[in-house]
Biotite code that builds the C-alpha atoms (Angstrom):
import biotite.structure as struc

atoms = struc.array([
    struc.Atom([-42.596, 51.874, 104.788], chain_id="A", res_id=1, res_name="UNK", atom_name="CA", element="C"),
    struc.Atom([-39.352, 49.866, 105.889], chain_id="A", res_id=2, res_name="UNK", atom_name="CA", element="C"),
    struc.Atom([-36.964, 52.211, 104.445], chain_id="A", res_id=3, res_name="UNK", atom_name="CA", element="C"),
    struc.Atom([-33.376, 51.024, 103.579], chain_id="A", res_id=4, res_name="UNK", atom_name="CA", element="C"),
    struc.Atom([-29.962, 52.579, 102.891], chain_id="A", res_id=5, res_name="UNK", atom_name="CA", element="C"),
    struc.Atom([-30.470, 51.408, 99.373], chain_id="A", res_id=6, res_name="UNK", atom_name="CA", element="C"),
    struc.Atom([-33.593, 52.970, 98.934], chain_id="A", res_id=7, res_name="UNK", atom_name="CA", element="C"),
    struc.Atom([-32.534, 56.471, 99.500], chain_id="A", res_id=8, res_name="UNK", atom_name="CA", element="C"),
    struc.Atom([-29.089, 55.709, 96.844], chain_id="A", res_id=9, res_name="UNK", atom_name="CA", element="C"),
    struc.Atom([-31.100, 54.653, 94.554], chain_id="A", res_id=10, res_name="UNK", atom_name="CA", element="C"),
    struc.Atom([-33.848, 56.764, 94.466], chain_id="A", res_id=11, res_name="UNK", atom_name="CA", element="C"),
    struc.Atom([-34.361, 58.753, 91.436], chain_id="A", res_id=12, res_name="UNK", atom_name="CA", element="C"),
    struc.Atom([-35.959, 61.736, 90.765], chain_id="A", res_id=13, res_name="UNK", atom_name="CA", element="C"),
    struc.Atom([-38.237, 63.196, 87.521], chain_id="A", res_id=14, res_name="UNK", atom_name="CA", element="C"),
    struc.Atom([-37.197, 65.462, 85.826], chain_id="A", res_id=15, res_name="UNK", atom_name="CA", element="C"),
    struc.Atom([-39.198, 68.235, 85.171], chain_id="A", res_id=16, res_name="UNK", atom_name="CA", element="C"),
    struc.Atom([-40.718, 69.524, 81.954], chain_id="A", res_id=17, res_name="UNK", atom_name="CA", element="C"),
    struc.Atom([-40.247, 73.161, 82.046], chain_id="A", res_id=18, res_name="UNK", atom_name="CA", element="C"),
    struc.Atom([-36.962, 73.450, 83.842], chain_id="A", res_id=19, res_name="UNK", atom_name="CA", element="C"),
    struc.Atom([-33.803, 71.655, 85.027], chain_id="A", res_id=20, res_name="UNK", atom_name="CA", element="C"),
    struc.Atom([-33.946, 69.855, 88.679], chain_id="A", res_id=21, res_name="UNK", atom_name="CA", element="C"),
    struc.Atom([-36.207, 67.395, 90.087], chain_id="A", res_id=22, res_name="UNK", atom_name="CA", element="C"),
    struc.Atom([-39.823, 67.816, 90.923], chain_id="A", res_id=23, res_name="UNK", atom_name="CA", element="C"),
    struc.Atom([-40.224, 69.205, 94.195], chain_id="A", res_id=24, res_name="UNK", atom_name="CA", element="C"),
    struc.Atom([-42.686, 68.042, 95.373], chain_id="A", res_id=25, res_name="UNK", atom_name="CA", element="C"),
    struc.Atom([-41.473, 64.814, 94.886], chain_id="A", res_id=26, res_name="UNK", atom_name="CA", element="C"),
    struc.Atom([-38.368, 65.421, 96.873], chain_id="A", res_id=27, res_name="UNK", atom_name="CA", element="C"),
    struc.Atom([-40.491, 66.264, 99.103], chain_id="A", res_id=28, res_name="UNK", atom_name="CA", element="C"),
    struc.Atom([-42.819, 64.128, 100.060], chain_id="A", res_id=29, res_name="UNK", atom_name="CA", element="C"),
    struc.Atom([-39.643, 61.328, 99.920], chain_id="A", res_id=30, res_name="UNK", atom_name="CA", element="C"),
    struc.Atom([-37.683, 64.052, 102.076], chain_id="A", res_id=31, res_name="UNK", atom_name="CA", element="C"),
    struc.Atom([-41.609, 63.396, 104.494], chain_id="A", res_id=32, res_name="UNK", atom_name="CA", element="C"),
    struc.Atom([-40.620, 59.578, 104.443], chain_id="A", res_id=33, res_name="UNK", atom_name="CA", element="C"),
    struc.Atom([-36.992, 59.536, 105.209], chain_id="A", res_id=34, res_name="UNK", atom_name="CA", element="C"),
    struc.Atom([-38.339, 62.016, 108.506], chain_id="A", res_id=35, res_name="UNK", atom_name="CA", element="C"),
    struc.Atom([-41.243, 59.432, 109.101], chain_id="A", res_id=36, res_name="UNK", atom_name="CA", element="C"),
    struc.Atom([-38.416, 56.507, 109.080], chain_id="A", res_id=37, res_name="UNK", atom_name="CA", element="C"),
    struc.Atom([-35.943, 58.067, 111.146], chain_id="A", res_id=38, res_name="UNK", atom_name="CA", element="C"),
    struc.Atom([-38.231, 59.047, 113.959], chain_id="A", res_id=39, res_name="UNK", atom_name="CA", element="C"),
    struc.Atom([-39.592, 55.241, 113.760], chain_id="A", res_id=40, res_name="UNK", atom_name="CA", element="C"),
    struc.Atom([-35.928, 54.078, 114.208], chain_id="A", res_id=41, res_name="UNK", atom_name="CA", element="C"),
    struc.Atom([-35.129, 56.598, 117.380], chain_id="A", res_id=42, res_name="UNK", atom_name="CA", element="C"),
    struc.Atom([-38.116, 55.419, 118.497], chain_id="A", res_id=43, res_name="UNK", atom_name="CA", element="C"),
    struc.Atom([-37.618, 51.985, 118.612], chain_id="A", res_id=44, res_name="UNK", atom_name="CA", element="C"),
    struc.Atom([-33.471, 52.882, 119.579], chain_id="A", res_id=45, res_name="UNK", atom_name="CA", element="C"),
    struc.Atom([-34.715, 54.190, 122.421], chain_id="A", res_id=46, res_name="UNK", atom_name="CA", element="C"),
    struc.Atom([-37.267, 51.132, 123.450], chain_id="A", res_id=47, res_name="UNK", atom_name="CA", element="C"),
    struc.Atom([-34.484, 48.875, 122.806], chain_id="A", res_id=48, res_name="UNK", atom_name="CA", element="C"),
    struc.Atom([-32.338, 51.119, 125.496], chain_id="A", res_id=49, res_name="UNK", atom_name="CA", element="C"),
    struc.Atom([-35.031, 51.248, 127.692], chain_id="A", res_id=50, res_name="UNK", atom_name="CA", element="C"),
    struc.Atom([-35.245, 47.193, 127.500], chain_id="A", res_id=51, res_name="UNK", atom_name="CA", element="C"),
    struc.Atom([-31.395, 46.964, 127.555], chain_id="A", res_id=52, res_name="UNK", atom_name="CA", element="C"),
    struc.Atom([-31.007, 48.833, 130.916], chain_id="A", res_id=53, res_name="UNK", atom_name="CA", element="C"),
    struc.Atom([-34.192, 46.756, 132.309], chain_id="A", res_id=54, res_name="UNK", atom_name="CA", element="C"),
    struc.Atom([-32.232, 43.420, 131.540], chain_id="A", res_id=55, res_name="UNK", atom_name="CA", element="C"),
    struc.Atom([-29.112, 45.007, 132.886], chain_id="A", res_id=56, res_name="UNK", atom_name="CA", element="C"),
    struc.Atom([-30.690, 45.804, 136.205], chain_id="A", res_id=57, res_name="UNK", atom_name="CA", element="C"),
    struc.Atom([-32.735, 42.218, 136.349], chain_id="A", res_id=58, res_name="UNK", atom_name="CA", element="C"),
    struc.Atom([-30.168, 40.014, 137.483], chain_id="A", res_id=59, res_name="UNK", atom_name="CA", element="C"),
    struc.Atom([-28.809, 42.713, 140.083], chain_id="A", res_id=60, res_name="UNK", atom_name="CA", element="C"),
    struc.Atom([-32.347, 42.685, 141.479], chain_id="A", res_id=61, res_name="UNK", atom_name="CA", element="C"),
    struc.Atom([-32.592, 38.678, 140.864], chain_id="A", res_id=62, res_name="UNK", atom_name="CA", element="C"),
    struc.Atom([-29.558, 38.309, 143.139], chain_id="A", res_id=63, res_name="UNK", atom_name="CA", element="C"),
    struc.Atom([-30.618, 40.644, 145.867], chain_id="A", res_id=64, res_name="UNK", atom_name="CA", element="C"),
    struc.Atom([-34.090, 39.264, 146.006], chain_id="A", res_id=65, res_name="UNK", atom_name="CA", element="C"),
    struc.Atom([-33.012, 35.256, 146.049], chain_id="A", res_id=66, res_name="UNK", atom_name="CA", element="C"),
    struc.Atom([-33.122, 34.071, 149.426], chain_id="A", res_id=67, res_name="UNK", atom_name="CA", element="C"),
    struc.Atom([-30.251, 32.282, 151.037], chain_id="A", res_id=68, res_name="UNK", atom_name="CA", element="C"),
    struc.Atom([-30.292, 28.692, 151.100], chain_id="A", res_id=69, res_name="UNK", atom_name="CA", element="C"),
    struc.Atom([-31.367, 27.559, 154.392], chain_id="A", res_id=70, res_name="UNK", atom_name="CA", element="C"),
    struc.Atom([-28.714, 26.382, 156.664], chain_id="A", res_id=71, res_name="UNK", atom_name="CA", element="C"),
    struc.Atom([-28.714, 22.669, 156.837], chain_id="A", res_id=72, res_name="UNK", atom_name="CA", element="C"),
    struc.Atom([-29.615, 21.560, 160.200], chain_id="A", res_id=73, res_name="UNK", atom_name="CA", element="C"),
    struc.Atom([-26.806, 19.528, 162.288], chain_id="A", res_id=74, res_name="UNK", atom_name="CA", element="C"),
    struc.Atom([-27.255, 16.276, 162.420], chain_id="A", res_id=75, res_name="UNK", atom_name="CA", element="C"),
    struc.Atom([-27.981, 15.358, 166.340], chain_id="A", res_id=76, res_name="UNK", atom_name="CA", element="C"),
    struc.Atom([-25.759, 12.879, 167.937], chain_id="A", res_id=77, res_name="UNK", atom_name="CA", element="C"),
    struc.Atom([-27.495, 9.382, 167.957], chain_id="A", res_id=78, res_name="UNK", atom_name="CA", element="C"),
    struc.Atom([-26.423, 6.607, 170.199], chain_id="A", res_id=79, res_name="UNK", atom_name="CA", element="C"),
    struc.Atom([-27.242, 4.322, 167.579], chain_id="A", res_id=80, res_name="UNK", atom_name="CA", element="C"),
    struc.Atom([-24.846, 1.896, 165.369], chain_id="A", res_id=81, res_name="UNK", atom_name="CA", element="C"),
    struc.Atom([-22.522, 3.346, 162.602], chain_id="A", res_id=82, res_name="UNK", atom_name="CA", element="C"),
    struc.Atom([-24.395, 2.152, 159.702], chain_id="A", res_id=83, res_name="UNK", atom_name="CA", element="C"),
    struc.Atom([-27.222, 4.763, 160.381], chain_id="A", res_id=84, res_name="UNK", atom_name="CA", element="C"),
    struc.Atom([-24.899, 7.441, 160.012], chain_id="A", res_id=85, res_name="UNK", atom_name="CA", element="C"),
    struc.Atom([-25.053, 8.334, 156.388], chain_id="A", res_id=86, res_name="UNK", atom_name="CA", element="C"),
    struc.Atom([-28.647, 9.236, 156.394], chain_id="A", res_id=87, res_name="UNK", atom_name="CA", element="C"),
    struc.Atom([-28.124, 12.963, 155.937], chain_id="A", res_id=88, res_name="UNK", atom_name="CA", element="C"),
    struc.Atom([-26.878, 12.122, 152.364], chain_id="A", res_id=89, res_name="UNK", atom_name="CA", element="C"),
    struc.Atom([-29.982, 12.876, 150.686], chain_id="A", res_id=90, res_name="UNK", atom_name="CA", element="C"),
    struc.Atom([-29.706, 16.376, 152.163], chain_id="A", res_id=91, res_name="UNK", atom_name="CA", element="C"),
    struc.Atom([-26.175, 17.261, 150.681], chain_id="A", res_id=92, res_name="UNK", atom_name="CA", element="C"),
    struc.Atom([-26.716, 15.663, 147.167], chain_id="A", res_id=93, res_name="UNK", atom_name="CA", element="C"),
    struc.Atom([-30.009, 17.949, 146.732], chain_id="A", res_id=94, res_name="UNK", atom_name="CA", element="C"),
    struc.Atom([-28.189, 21.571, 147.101], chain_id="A", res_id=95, res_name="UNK", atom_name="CA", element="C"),
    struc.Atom([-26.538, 21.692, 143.704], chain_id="A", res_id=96, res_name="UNK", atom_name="CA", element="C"),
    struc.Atom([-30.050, 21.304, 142.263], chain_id="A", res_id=97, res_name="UNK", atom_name="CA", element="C"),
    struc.Atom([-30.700, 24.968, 143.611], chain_id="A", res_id=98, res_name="UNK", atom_name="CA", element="C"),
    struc.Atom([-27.849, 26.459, 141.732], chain_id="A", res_id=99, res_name="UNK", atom_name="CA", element="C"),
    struc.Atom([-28.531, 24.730, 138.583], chain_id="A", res_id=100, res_name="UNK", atom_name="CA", element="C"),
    struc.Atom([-31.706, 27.083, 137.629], chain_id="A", res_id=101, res_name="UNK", atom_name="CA", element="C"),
    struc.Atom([-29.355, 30.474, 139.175], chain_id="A", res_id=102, res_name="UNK", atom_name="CA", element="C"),
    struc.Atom([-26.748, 29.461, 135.748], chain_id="A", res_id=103, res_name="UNK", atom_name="CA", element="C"),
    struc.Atom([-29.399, 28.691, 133.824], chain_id="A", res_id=104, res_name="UNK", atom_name="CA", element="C"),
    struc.Atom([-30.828, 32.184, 134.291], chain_id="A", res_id=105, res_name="UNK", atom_name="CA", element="C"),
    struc.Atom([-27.549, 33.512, 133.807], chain_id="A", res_id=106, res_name="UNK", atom_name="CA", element="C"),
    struc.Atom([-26.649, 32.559, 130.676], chain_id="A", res_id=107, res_name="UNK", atom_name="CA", element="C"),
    struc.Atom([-30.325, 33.253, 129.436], chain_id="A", res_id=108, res_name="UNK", atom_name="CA", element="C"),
    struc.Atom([-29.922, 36.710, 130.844], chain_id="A", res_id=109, res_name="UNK", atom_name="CA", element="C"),
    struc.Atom([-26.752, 37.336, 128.971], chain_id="A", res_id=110, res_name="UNK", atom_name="CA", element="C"),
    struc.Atom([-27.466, 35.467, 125.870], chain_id="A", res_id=111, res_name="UNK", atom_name="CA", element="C"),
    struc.Atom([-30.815, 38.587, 125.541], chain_id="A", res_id=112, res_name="UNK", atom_name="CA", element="C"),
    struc.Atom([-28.149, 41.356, 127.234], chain_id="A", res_id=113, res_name="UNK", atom_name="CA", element="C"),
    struc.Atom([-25.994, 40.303, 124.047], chain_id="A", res_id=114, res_name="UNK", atom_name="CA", element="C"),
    struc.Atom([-28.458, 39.860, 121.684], chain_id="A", res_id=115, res_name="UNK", atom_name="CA", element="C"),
    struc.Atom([-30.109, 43.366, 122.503], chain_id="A", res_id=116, res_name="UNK", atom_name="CA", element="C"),
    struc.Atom([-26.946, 45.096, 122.607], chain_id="A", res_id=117, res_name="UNK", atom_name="CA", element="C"),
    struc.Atom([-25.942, 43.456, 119.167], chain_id="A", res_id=118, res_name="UNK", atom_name="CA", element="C"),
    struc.Atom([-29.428, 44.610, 117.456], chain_id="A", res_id=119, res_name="UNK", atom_name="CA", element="C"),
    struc.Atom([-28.842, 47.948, 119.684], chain_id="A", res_id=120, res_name="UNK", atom_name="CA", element="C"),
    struc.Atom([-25.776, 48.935, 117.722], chain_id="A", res_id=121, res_name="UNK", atom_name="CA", element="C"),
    struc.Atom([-26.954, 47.341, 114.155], chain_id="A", res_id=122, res_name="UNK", atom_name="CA", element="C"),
    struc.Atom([-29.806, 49.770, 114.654], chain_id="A", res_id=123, res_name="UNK", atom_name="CA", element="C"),
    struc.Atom([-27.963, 52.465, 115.737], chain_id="A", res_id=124, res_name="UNK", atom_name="CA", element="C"),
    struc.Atom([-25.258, 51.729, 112.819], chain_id="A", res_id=125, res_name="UNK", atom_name="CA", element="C"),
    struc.Atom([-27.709, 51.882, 110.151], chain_id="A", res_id=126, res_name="UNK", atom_name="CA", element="C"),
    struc.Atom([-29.247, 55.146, 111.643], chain_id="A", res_id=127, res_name="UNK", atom_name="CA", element="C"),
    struc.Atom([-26.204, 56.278, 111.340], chain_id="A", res_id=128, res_name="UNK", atom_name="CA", element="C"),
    struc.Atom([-25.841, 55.650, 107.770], chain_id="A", res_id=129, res_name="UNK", atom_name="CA", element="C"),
    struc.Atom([-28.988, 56.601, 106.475], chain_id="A", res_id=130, res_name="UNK", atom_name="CA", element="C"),
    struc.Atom([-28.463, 60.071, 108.264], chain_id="A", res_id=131, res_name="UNK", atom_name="CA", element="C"),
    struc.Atom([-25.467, 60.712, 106.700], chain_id="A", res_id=132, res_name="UNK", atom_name="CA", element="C"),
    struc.Atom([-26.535, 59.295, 103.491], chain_id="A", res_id=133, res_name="UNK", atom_name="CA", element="C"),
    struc.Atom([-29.344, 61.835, 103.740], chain_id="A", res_id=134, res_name="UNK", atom_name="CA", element="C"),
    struc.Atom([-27.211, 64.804, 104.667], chain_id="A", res_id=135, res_name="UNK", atom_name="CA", element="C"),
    struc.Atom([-24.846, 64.088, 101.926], chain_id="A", res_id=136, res_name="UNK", atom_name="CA", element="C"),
    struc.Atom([-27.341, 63.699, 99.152], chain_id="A", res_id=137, res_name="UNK", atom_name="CA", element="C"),
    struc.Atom([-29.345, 66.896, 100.826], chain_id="A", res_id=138, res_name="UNK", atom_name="CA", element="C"),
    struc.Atom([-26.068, 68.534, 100.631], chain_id="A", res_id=139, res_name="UNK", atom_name="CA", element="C"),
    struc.Atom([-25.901, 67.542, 97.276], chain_id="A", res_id=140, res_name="UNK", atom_name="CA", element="C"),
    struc.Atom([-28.733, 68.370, 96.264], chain_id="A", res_id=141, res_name="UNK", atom_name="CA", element="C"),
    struc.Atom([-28.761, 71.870, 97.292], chain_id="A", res_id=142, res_name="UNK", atom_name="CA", element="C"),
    struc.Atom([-25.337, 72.812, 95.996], chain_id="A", res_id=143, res_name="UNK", atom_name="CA", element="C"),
    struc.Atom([-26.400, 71.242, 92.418], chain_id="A", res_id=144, res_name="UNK", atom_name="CA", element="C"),
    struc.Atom([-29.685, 74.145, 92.890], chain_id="A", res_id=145, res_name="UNK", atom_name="CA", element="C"),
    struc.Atom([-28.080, 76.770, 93.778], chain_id="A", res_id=146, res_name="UNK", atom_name="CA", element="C"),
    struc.Atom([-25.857, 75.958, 90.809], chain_id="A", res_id=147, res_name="UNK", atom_name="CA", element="C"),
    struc.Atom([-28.368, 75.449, 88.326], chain_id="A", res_id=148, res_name="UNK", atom_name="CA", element="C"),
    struc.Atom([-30.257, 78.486, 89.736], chain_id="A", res_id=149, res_name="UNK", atom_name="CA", element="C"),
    struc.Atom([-26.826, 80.744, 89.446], chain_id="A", res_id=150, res_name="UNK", atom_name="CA", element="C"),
    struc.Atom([-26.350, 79.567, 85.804], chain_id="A", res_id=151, res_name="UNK", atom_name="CA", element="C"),
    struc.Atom([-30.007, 80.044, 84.968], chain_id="A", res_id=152, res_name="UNK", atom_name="CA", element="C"),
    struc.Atom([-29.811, 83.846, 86.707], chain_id="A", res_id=153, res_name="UNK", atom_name="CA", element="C"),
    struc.Atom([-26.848, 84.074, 84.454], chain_id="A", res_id=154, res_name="UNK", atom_name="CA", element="C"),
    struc.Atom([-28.242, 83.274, 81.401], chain_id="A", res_id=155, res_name="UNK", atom_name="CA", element="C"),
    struc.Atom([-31.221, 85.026, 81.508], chain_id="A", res_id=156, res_name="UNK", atom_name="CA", element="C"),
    struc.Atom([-29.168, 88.426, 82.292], chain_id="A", res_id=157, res_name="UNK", atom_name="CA", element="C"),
    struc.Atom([-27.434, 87.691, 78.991], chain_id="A", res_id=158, res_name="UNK", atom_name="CA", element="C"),
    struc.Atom([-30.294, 86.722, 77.143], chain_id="A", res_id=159, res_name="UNK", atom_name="CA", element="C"),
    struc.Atom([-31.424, 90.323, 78.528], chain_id="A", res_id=160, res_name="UNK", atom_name="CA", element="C"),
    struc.Atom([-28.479, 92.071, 77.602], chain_id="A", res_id=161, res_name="UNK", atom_name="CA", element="C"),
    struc.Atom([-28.284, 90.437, 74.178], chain_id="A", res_id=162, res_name="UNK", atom_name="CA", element="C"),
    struc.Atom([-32.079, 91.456, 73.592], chain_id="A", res_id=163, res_name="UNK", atom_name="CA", element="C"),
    struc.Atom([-31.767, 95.113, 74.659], chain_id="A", res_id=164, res_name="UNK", atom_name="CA", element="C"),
    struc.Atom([-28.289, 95.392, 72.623], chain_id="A", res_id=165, res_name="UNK", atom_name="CA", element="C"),
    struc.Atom([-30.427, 94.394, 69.310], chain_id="A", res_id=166, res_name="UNK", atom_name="CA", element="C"),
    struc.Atom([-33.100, 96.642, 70.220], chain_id="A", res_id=167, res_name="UNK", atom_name="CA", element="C"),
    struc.Atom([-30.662, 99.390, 70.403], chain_id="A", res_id=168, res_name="UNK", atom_name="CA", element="C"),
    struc.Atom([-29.542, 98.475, 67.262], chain_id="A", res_id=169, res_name="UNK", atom_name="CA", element="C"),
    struc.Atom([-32.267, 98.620, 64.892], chain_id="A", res_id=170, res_name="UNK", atom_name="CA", element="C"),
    struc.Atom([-33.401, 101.932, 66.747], chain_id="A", res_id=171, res_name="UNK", atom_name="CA", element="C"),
    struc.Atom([-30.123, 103.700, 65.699], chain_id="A", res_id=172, res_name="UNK", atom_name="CA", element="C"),
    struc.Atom([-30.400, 101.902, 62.107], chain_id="A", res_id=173, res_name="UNK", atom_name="CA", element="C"),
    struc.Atom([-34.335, 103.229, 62.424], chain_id="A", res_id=174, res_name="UNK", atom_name="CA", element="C"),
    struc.Atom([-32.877, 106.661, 63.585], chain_id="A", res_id=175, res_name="UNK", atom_name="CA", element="C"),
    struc.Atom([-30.158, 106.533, 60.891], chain_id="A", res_id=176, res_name="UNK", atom_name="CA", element="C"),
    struc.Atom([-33.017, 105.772, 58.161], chain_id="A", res_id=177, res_name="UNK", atom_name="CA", element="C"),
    struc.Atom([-34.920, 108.330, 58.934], chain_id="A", res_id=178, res_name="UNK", atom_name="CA", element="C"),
    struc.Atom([-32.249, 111.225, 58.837], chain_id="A", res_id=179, res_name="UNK", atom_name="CA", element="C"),
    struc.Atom([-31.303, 110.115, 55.373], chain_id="A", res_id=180, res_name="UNK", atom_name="CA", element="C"),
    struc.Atom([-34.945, 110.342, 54.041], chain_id="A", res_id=181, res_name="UNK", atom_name="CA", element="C"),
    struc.Atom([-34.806, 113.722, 55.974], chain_id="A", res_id=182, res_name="UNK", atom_name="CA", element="C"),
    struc.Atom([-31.930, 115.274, 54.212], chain_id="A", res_id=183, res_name="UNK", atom_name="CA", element="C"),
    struc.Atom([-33.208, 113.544, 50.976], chain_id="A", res_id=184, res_name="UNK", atom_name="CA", element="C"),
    struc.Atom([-36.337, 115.602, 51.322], chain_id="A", res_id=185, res_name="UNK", atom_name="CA", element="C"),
    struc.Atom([-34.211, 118.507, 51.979], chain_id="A", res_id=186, res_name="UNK", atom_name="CA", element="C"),
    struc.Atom([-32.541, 118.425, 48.928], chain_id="A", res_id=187, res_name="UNK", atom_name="CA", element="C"),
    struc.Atom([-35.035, 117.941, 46.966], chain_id="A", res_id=188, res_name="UNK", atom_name="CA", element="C"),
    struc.Atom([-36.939, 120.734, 48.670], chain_id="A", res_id=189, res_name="UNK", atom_name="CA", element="C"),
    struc.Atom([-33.915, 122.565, 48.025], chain_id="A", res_id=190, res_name="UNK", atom_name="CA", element="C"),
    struc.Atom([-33.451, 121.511, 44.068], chain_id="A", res_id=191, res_name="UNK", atom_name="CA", element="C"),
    struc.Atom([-37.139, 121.905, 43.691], chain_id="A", res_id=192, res_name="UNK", atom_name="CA", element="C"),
    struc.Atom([-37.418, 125.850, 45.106], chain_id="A", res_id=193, res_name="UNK", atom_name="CA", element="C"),
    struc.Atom([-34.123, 126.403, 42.474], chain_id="A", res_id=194, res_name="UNK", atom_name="CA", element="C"),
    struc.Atom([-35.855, 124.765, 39.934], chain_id="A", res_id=195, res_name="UNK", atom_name="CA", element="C"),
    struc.Atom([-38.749, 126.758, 40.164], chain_id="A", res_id=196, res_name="UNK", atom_name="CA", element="C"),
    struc.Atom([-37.119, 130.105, 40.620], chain_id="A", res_id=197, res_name="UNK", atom_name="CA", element="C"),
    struc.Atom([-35.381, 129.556, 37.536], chain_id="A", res_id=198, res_name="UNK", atom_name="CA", element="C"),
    struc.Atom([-38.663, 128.359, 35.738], chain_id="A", res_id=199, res_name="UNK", atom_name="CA", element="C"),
    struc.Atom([-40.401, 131.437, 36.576], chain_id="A", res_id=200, res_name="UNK", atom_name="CA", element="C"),
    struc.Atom([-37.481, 133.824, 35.858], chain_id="A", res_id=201, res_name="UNK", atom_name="CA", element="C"),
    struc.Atom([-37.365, 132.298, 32.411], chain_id="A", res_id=202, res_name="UNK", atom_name="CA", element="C"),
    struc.Atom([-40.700, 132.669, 32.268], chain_id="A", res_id=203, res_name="UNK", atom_name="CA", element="C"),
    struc.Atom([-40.329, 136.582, 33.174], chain_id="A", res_id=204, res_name="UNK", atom_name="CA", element="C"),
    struc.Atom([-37.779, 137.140, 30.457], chain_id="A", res_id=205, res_name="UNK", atom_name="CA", element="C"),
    struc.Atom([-39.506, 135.693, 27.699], chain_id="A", res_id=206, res_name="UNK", atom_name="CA", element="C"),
    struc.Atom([-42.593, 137.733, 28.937], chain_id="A", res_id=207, res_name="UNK", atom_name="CA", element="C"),
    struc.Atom([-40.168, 140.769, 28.405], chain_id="A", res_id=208, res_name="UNK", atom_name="CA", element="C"),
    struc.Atom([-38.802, 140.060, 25.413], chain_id="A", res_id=209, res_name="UNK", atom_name="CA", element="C"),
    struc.Atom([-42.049, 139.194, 24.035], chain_id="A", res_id=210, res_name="UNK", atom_name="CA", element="C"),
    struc.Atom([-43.568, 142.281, 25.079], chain_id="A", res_id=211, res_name="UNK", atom_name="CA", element="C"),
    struc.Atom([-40.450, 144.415, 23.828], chain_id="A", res_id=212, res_name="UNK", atom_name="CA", element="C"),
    struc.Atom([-40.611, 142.637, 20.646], chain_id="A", res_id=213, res_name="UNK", atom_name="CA", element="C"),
    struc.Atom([-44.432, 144.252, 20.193], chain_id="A", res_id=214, res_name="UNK", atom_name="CA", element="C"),
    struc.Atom([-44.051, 147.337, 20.985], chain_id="A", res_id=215, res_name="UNK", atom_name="CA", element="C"),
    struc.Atom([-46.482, 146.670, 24.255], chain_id="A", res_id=216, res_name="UNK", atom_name="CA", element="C"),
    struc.Atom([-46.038, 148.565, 27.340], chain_id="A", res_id=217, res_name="UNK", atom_name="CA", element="C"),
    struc.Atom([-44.112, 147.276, 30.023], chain_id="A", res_id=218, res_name="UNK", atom_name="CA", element="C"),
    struc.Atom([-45.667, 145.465, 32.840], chain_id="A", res_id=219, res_name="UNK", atom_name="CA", element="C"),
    struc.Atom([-46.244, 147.433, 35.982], chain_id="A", res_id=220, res_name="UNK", atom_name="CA", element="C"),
    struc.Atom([-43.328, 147.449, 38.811], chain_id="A", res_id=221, res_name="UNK", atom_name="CA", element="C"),
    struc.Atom([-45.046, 145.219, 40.919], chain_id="A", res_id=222, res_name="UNK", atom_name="CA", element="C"),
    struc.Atom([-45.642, 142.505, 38.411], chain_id="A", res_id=223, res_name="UNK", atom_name="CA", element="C"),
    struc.Atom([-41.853, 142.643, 37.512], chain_id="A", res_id=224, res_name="UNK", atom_name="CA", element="C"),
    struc.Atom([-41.035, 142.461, 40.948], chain_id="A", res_id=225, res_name="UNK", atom_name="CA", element="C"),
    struc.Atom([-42.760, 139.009, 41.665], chain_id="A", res_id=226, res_name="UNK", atom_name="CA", element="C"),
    struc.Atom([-40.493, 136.936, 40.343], chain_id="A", res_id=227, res_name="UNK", atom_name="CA", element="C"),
    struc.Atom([-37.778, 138.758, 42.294], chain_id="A", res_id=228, res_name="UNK", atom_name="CA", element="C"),
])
């Protein structure tokens, strides 16, 4: 996977179903790429280096290692006639063709020594800004968890408190309900024992009277004193 600066702006994450954030293991396996990437890219910065130094040190070594042209041998003197003399032309007019392949290798050398240097820093320049693309978006990232986690913490403690504050609520109106059916019963507990004492004194006194009004004897002490 060639991964690009663009591709880690514009990534996007699901959301999940059951609660805010991204999927994580989403993140992560994209978090596994952008590691994967990276270490292919110091990989190949390094390789790069190791090629840049090698050209570096070529033409040092090509310069050591290149003989030195051969002296050209003095023409002896010859008793001979002047127009002989410019025989050793030839000679002369064929050193330049020994320099000619020295620039040639020259400029090849430092056409790649530029070239590698130039891809060099592009790569190291986009390494660069994927890395702190990465960091800021981690950074990100983990601040917007921590936030969402902190407000989510929060809410449930309220949602907590809120719960145990009803609860507490209807157990005092529960409590409240039941003491007012218990002094309902005692009143009429109360009412009731008064009505019935007066029922069966009433009941006692017309027994008397009744009994007076006959001429019958008297009830015994005992059954007078019951309704006492």
């Amino acid at each position: 996977m060639a991964l690009t600066p663009e591709d880690v702006v514009n990534k996007r994450f699901q959301p999940t179903k059951f609660r805010e954030g991204y999927d994580q293991d989403e993140v992560d396996d994209f978090l596994d790429e952008v590691v994967v990437e990276l270490r292919r890219l110091t990989a190949e910065n390094d390789e790069l280096r190791q090629r840049l130094q090698a050209a570096e040190s070529a033409p040092q070594s090509a310069q050591t290692e290149q003989p030195a042209p051969a002296a050209e041998p003095e023409p002896e003197p010859v008793p001979a006639p002047v127009e002989a003399a410019p025989e050793p032309a030839p000679v002369a007019a064929a050193a330049p063709a020994t320099t000619v392949p020295a620039d040639e290798d020259t400029e090849g050398t430092t056409n790649l020594l530029t070239l590698a240097r130039r891809l060099h820093e592009e790569h190291v320049r986009e390494g660069i800004e994927k890395r702190d693309a990465l960091i800021a978006e981690g950074t990100a990232q983990a601040a917007r968890l921590v936030s969402e986690a902190e407000a989510k913490q929060r809410q449930i403690i309220a949602d907590t408190e809120n719960t145990n504050r009803q609860r507490v609520q209807v157990l005092e109106q529960e409590q409240r309900q039941l003491e007012g059916k218990i002094d309902e019963l005692r009143t009429f507990e109360r009412d009731y024992r008064a009505q019935l004492k007066s029922y069966i004194q009433g009941q006692l006194s017309e027994l008397d009277s009744s009994n007076e009004q006959s001429g019958l004897t008297p009830a015994p002490a005992s059954a007078q004193g019951f309704g006492n």
